[in-house]
FIKOLGU-459961 format. One record per atom (N, C-alpha, C): residue in three letters; x, y, z; atom name. Coordinates in nm, 2 decimals. Example, Ala and Ser with C-alpha at 12.3 -4.5 7.8 and 13.67 -1.06 7.14 Angstrom:
// FIKOLGU-459961
@residuo=ALA, u=1.32, v=-0.57, w=0.78, atomo=N .
@residuo=ALA, u=1.23, v=-0.45, w=0.78, atomo=CA .
@residuo=ALA, u=1.32, v=-0.33, w=0.78, atomo=C .
@residuo=SER, u=1.28, v=-0.22, w=0.71, atomo=N .
@residuo=SER, u=1.37, v=-0.11, w=0.71, atomo=CA .
@residuo=SER, u=1.29, v=0.00, w=0.79, atomo=C .
// end
This chain:
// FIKOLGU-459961
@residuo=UNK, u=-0.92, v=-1.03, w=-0.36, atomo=N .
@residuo=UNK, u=-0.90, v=-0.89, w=-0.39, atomo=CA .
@residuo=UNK, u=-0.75, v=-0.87, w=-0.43, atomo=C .
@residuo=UNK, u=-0.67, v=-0.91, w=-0.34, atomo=N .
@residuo=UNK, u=-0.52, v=-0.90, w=-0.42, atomo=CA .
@residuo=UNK, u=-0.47, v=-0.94, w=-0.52, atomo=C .
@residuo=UNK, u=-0.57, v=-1.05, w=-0.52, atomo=N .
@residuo=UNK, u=-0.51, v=-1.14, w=-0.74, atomo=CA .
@residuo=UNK, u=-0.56, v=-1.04, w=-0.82, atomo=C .
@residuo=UNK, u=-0.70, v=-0.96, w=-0.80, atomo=N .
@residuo=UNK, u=-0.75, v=-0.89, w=-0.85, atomo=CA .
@residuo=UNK, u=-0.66, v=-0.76, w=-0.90, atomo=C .
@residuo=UNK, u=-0.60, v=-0.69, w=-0.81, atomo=N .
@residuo=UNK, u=-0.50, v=-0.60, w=-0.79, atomo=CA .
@residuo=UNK, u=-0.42, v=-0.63, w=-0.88, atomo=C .
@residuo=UNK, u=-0.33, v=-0.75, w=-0.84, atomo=N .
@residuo=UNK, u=-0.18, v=-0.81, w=-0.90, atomo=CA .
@residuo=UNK, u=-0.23, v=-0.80, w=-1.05, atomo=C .
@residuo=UNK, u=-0.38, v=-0.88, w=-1.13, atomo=N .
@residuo=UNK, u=-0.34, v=-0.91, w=-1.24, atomo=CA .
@residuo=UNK, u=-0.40, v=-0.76, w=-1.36, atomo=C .
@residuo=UNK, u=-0.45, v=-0.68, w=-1.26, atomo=N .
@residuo=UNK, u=-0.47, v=-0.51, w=-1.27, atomo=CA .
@residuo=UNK, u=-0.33, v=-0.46, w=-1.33, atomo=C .
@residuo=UNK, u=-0.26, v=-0.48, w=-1.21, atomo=N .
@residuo=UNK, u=-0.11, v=-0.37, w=-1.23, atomo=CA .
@residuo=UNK, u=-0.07, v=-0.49, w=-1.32, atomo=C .
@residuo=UNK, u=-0.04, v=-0.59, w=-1.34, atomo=N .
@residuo=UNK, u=-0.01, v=-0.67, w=-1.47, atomo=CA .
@residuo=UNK, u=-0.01, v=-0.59, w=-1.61, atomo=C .
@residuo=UNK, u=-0.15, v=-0.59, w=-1.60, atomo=N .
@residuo=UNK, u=-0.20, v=-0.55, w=-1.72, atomo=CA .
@residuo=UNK, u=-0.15, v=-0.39, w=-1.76, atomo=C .
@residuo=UNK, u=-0.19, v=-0.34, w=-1.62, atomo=N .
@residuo=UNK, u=-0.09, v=-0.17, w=-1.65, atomo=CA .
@residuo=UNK, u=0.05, v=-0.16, w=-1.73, atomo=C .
@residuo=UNK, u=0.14, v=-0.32, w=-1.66, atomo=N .
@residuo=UNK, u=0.28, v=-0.28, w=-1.67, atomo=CA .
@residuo=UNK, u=0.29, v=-0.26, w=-1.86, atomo=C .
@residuo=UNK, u=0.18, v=-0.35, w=-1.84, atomo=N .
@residuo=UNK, u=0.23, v=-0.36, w=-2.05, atomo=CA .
@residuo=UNK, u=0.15, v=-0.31, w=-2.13, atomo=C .
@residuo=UNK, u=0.06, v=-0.19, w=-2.06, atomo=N .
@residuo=UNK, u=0.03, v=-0.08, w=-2.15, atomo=CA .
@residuo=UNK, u=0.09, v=0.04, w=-2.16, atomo=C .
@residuo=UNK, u=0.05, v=0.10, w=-2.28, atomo=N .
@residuo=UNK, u=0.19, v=0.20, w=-2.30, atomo=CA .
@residuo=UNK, u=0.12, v=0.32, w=-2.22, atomo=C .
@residuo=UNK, u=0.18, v=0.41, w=-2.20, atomo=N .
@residuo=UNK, u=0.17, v=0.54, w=-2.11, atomo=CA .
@residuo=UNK, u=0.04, v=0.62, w=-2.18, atomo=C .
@residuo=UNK, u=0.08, v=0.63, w=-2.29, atomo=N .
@residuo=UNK, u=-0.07, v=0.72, w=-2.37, atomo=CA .
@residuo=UNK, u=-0.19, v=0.70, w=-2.37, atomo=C .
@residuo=UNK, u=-0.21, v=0.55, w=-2.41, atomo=N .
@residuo=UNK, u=-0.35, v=0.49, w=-2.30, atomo=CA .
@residuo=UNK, u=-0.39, v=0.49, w=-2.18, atomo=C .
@residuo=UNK, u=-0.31, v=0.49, w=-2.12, atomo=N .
@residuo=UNK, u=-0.31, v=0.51, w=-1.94, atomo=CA .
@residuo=UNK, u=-0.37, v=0.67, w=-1.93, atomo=C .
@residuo=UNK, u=-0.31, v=0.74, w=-1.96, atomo=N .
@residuo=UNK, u=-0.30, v=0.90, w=-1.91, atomo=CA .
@residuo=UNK, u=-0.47, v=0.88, w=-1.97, atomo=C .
@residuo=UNK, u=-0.48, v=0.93, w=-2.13, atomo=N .
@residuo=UNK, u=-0.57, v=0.89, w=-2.22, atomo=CA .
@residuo=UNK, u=-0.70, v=0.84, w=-2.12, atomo=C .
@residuo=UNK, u=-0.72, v=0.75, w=-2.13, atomo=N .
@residuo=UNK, u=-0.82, v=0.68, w=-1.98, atomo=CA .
@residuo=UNK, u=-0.85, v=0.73, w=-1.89, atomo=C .
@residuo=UNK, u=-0.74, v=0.81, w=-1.84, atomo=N .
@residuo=UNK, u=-0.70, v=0.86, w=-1.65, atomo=CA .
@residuo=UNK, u=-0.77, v=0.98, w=-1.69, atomo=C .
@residuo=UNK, u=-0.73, v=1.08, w=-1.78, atomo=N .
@residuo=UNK, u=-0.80, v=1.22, w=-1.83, atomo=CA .
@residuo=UNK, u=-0.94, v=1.19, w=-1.85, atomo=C .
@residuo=UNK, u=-0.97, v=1.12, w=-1.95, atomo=N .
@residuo=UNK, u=-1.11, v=1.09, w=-2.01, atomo=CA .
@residuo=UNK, u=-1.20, v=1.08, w=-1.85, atomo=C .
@residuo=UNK, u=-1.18, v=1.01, w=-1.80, atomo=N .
@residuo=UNK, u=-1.26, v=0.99, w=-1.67, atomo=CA .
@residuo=UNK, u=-1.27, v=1.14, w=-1.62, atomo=C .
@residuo=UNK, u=-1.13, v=1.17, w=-1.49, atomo=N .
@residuo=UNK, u=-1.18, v=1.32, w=-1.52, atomo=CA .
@residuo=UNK, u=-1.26, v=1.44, w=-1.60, atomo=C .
@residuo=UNK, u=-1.25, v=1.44, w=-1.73, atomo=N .
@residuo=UNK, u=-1.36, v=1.50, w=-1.83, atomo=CA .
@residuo=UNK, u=-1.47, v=1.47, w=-1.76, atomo=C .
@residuo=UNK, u=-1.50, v=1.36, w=-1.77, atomo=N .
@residuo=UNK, u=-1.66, v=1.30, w=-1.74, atomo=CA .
@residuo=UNK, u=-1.68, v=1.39, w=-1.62, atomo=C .
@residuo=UNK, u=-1.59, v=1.35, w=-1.49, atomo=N .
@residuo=UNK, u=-1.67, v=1.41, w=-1.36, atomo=CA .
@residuo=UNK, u=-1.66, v=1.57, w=-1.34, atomo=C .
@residuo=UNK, u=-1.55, v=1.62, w=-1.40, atomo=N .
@residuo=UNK, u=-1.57, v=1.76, w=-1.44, atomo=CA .
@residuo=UNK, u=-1.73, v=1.81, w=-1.55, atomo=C .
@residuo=UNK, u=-1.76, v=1.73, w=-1.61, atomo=N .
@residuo=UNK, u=-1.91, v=1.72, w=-1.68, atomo=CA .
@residuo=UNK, u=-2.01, v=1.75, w=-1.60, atomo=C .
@residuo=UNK, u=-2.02, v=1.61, w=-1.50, atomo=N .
@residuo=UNK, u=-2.10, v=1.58, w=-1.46, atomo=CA .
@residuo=UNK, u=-2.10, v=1.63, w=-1.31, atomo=C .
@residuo=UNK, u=-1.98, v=1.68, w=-1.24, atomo=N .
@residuo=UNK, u=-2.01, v=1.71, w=-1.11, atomo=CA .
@residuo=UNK, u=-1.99, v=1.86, w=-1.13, atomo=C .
@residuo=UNK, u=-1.90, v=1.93, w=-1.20, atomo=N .
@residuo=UNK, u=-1.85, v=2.09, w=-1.17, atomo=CA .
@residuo=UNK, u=-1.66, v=2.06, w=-1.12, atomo=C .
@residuo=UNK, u=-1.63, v=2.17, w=-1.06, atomo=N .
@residuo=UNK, u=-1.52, v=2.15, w=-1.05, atomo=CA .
@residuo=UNK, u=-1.43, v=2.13, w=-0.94, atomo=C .
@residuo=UNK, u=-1.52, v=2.21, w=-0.86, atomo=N .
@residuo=UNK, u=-1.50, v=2.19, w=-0.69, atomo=CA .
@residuo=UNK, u=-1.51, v=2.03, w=-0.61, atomo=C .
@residuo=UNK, u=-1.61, v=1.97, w=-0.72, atomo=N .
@residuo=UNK, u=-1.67, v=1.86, w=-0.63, atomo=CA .
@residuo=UNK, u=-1.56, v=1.76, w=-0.70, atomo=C .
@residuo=UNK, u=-1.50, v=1.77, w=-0.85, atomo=N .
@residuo=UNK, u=-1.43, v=1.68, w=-0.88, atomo=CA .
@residuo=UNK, u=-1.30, v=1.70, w=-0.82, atomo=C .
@residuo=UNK, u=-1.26, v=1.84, w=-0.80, atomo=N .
@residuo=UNK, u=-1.13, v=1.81, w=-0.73, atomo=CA .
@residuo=UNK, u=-1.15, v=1.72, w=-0.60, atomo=C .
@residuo=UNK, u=-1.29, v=1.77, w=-0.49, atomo=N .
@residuo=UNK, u=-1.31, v=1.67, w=-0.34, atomo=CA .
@residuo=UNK, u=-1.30, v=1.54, w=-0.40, atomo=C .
@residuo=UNK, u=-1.35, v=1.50, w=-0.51, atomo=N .
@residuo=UNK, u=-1.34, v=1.38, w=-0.49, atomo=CA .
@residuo=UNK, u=-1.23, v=1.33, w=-0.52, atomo=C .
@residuo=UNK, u=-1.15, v=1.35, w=-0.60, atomo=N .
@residuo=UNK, u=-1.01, v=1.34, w=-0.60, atomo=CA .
@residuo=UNK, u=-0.94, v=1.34, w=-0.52, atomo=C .
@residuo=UNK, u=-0.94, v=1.43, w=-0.44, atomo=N .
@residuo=UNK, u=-0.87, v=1.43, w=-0.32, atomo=CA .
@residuo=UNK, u=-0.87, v=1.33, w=-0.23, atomo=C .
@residuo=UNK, u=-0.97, v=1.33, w=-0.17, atomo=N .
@residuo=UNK, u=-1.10, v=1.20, w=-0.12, atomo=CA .
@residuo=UNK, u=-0.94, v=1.05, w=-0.15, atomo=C .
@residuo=UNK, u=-1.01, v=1.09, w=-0.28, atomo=N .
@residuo=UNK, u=-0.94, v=0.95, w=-0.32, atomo=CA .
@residuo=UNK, u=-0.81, v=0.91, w=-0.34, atomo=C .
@residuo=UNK, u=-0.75, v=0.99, w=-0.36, atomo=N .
@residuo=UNK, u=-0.59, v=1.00, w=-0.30, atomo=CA .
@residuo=UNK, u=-0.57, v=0.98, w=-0.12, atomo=C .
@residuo=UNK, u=-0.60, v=1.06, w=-0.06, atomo=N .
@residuo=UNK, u=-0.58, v=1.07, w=0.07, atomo=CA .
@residuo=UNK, u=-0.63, v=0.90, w=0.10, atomo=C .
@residuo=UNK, u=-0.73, v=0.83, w=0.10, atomo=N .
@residuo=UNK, u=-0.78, v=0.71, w=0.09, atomo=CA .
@residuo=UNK, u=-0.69, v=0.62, w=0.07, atomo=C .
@residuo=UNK, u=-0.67, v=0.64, w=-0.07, atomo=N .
@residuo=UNK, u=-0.57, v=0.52, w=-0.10, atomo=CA .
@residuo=UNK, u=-0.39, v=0.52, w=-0.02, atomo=C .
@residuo=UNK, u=-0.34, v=0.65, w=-0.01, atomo=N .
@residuo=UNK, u=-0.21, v=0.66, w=0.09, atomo=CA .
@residuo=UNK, u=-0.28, v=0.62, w=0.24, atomo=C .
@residuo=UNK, u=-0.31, v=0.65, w=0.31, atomo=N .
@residuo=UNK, u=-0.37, v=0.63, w=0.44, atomo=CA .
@residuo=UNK, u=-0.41, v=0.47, w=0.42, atomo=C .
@residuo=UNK, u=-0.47, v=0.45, w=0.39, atomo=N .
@residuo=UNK, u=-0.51, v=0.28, w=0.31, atomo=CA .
@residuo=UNK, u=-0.39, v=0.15, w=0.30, atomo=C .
@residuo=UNK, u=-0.30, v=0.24, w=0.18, atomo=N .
@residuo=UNK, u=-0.18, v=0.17, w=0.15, atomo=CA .
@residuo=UNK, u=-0.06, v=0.14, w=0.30, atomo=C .
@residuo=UNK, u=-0.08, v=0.27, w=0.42, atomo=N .
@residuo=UNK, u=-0.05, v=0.29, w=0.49, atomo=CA .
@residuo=UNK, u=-0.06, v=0.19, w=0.58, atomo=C .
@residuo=UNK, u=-0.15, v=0.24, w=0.64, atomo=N .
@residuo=UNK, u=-0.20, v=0.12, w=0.75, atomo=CA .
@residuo=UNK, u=-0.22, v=-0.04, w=0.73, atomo=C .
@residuo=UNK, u=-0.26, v=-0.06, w=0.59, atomo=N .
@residuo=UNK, u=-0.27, v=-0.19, w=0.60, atomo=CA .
@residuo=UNK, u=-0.19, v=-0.25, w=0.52, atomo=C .
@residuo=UNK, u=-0.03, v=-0.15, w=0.52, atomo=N .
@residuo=UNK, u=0.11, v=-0.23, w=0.43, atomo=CA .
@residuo=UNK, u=0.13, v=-0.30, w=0.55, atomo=C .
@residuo=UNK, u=0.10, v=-0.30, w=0.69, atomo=N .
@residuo=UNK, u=0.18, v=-0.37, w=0.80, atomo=CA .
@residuo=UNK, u=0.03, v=-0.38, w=0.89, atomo=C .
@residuo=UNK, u=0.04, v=-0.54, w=0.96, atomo=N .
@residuo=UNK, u=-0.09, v=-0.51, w=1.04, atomo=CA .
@residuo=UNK, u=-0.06, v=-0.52, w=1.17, atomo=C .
@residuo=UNK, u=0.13, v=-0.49, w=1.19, atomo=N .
@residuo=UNK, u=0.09, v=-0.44, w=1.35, atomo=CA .
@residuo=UNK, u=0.07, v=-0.31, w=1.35, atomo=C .
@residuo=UNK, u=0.14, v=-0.22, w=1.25, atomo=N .
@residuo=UNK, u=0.08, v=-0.11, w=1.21, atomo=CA .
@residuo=UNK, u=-0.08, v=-0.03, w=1.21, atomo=C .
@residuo=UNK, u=-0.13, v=-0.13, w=1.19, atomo=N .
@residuo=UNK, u=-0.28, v=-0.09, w=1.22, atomo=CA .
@residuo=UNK, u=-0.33, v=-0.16, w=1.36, atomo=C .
@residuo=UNK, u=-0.30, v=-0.26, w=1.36, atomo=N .
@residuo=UNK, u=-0.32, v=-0.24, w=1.53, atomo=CA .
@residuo=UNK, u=-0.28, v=-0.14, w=1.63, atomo=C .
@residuo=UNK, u=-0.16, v=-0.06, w=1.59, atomo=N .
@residuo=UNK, u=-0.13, v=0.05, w=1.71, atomo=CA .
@residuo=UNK, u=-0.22, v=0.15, w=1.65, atomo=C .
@residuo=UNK, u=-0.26, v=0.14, w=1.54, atomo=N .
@residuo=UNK, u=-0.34, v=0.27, w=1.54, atomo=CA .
@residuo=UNK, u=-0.46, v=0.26, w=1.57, atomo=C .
@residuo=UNK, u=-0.52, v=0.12, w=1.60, atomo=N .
@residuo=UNK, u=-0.66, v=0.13, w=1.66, atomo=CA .
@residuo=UNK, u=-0.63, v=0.10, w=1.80, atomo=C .
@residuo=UNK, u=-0.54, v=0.11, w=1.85, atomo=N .
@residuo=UNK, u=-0.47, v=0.10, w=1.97, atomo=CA .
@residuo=UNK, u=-0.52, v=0.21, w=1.98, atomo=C .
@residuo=UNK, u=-0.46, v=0.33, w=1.94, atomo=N .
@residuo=UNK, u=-0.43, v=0.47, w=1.94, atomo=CA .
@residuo=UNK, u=-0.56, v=0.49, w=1.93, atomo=C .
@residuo=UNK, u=-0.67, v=0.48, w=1.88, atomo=N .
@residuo=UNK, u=-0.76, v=0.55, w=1.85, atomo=CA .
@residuo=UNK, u=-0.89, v=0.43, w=2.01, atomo=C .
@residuo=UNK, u=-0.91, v=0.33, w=1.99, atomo=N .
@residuo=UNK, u=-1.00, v=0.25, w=2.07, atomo=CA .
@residuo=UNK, u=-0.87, v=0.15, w=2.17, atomo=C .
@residuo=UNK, u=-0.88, v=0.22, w=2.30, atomo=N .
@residuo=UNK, u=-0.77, v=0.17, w=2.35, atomo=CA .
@residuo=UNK, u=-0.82, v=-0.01, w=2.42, atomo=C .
@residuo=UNK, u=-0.72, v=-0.05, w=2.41, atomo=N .
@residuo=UNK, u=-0.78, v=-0.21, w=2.39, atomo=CA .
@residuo=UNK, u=-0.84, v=-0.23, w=2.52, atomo=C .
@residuo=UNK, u=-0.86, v=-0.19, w=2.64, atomo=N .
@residuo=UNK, u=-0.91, v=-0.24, w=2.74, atomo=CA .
@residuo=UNK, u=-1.05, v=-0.17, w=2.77, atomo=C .
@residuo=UNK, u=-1.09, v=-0.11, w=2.65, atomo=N .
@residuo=UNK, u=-1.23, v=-0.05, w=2.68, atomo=CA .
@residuo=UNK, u=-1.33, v=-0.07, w=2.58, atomo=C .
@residuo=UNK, u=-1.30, v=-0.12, w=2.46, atomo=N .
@residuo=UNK, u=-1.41, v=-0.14, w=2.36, atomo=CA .
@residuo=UNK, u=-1.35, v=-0.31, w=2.27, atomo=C .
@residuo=UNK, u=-1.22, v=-0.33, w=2.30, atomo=N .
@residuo=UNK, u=-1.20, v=-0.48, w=2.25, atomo=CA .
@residuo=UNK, u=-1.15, v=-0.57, w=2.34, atomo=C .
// end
């Protein structure tokens, strides 16, 4: 999954910004089409909040260990 990633943002760094946006809009269009406008903003959102909380917890894994600390405290369900 991470080579996958790495050779992703590779590919990002050396395309130019106009195709990027270009791409990034076009998608939006579609789900604003297909979903309405409310449900494409949730999902957007959705998907932001995901990826920060995401990028979060699992930039460090003792970091996520205290938060399942925090949430399933270790002497009762692990």
């Amino acid at each position: 999954m991470e080579r996958l990633l790495s050779r992703i943002f590779e590919k990002l760094q050396n395309t130019k910004a106009g195709v990027l946006f270009a791409a990034m809009f076009f998608v939006v269009a579609i789900l604003l089409c297909i979903f309405g406008f409310f449900r494409t903003l949730f999902i957007i959102l959705f998907t932001l909040v995901g990826f920060f909380v995401g990028s979060f917890l699992f930039s460090d894994s003792s970091r996520f260990k205290k938060f399942l600390d925090r949430i399933l405290p270790p002497g009762r369900f692990r």
